[in-house]
VOMAR-477460 format. One record per residue (C-alpha): residue in one letter; z, x, y. Coordinates in nm, 3 decimals, always signed. Layout:
N
+---+---------+---------+---------+
: r :      c3 :      c1 :      c2 :
+---+---------+---------+---------+
: A :       Z :       X :       Y :
...
+---+---------+---------+---------+
END
This chain:
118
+---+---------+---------+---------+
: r :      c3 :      c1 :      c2 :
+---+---------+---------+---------+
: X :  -0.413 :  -2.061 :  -0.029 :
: X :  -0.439 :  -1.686 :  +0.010 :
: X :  -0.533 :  -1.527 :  +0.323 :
: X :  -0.662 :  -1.176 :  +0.429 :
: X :  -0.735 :  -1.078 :  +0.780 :
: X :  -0.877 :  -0.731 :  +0.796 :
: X :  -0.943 :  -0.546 :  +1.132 :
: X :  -1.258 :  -0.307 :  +1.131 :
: X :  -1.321 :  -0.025 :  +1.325 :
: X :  -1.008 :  -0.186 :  +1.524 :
: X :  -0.643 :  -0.222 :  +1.501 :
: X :  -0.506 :  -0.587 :  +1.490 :
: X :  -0.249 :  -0.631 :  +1.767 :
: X :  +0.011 :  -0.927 :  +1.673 :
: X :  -0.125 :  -1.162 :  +1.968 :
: X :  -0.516 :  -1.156 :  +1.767 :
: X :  -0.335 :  -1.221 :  +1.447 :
: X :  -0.134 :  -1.510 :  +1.523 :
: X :  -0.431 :  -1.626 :  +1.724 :
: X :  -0.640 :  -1.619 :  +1.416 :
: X :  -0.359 :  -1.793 :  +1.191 :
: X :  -0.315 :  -2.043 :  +1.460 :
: X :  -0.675 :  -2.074 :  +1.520 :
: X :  -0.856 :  -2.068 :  +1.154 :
: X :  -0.570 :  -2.028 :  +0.870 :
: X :  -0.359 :  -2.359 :  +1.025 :
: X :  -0.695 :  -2.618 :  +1.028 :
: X :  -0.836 :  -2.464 :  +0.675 :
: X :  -0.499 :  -2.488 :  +0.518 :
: X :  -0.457 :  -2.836 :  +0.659 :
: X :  -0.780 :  -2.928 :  +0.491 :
: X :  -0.824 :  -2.798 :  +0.155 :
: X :  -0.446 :  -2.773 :  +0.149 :
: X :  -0.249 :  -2.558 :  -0.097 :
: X :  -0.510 :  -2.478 :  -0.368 :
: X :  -0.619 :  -2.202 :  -0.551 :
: X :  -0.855 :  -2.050 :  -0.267 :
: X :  -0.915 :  -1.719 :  -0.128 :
: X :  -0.944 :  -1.700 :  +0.289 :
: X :  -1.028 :  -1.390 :  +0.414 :
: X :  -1.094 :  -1.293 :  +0.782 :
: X :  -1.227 :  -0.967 :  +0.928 :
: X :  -1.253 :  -0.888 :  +1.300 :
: X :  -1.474 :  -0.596 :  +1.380 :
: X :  -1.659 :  -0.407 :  +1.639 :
: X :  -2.044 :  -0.465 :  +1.644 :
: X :  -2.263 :  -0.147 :  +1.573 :
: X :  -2.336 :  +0.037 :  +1.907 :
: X :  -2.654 :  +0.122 :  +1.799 :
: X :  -2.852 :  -0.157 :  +1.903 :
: X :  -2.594 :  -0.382 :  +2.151 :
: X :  -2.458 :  -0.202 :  +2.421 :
: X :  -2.098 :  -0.305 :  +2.560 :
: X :  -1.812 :  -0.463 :  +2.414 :
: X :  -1.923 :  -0.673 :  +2.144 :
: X :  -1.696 :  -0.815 :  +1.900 :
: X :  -1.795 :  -0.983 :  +1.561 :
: X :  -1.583 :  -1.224 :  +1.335 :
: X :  -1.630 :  -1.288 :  +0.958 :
: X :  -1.434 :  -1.558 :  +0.771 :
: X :  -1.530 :  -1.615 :  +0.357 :
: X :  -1.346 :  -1.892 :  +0.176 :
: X :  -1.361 :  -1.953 :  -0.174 :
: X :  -1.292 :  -2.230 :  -0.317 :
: X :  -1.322 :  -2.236 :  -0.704 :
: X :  -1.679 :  -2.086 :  -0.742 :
: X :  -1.801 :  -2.228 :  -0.371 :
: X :  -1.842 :  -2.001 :  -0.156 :
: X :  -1.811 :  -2.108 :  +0.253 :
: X :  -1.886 :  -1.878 :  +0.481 :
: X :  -1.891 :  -1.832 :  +0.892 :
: X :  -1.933 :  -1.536 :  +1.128 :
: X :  -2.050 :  -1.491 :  +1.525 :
: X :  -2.052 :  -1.231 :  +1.796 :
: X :  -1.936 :  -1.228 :  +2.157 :
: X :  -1.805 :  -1.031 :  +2.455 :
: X :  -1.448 :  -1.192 :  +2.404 :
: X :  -1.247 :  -1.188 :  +2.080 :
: X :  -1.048 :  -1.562 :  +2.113 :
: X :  -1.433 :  -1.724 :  +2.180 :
: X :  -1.554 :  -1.526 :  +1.887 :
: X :  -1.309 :  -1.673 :  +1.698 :
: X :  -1.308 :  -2.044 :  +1.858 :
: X :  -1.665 :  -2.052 :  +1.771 :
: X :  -1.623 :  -1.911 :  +1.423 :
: X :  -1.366 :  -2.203 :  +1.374 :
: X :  -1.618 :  -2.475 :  +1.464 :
: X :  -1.833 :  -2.278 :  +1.192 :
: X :  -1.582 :  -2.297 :  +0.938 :
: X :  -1.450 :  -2.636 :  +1.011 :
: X :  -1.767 :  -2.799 :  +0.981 :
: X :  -1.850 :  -2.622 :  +0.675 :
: X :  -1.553 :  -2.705 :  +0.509 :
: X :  -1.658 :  -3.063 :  +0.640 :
: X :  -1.942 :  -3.079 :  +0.455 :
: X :  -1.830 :  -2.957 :  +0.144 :
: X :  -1.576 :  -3.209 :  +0.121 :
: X :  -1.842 :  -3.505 :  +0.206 :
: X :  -2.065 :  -3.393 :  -0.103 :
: X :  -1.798 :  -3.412 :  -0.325 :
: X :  -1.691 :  -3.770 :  -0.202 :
: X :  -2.080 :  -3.848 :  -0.209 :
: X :  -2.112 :  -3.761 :  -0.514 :
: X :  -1.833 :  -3.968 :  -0.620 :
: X :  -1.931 :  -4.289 :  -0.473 :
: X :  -2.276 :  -4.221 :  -0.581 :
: X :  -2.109 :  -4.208 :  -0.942 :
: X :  -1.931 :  -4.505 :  -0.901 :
: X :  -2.223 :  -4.729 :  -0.807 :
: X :  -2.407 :  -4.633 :  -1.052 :
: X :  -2.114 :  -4.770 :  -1.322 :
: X :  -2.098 :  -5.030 :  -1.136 :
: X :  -2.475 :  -5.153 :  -1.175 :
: X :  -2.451 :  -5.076 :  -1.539 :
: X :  -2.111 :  -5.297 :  -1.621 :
: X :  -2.323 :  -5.565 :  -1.412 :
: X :  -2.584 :  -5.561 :  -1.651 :
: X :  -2.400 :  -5.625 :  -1.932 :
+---+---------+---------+---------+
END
């Protein structure tokens, strides 16, 4: 899996980037494992136009094939930005995976009520 992590309108310091491989690249790679799919991760500064104070915003986009899965929040603190953003992801990923395997069993019974018919 490939993996971007862009900082906006910030500069990434080592401890946020290992926080975010450790955090979000580990548990997605450990679930979709070592396939053609595209992980990107920016970290930003909210607009100061409308929030006042220091308010940081996560984005994470993972392709997969033509499936887009997508996650971002906002917070005061940048490692429960991106706890919460990995509960987003996670559970996305989650449910991607159970609709595939739905749609597999779903498959199966139905060849198996046809071979019983005949």
């Amino acid at each position: 899996m490939r993996t971007i992590i862009k900082g906006k309108q910030t500069e990434l310091t080592t401890t946020i980037r290992a926080y975010i491989e450790a955090k979000i690249i580990g548990p997605a790679t450990r679930i979709i494992g070592k396939g053609d799919a595209l992980l990107e991760v920016e970290l930003s500064h909210a607009s100061r136009h409308h929030r006042k104070g220091n308010i940081w915003r996560v984005e994470v986009n993972l392709k997969i094939g033509k499936t887009l899965l997508r996650a971002e929040e906002e917070g005061e603190d940048p490692h429960a930005v991106i706890d919460a953003v990995e509960n987003e992801l996670l559970r996305e990923i989650k449910s991607f995976k159970g609709k595939k395997q739905t749609k597999d069993i779903r498959t199966a019974r139905k060849i198996k009520k046809v071979l019983k018919k005949i």
